[in-house]
N, C-alpha and C positions, 0 to 999 in steps of 0.2 A: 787049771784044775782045782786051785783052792776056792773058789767061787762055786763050783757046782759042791762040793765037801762043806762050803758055809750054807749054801743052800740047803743040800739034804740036813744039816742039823738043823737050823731053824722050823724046817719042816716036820721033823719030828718030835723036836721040842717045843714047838708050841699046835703040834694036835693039827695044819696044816695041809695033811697030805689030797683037799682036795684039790691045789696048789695044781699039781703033779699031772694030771690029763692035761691043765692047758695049756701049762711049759711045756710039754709034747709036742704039740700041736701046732702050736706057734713055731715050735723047731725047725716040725716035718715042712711046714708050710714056708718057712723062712729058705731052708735048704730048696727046696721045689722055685722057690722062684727065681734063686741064685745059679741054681744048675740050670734052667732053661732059657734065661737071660738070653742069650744070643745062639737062639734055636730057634727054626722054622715052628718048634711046640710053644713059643711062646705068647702068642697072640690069643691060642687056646687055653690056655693058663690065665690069662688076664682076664677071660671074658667069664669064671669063674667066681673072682672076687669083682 
């Protein structure tokens, strides 16, 4: 947790916070591919990226 707590300060200390949608995003997407890993949804997942 202290990585996301260094994170949000450098982010608002230095004016940053465009930073923030693509850490999201990368997250959402990073999760989605880890949970579908060894699922019949994951072939449909792949052909996405």
């Amino acid at each position: 947790m202290s990585f996301f707590s260094e994170l949000w300060t450098f982010m608002r200390v230095r004016k940053k916070f465009w930073l923030l949608p693509i850490l999201v995003v990368m997250v959402i997407f990073g999760g989605l591919i880890v949970l579908t890993q060894g699922s019949a949804v994951a072939p449909f997942i792949y052909t996405l990226f």
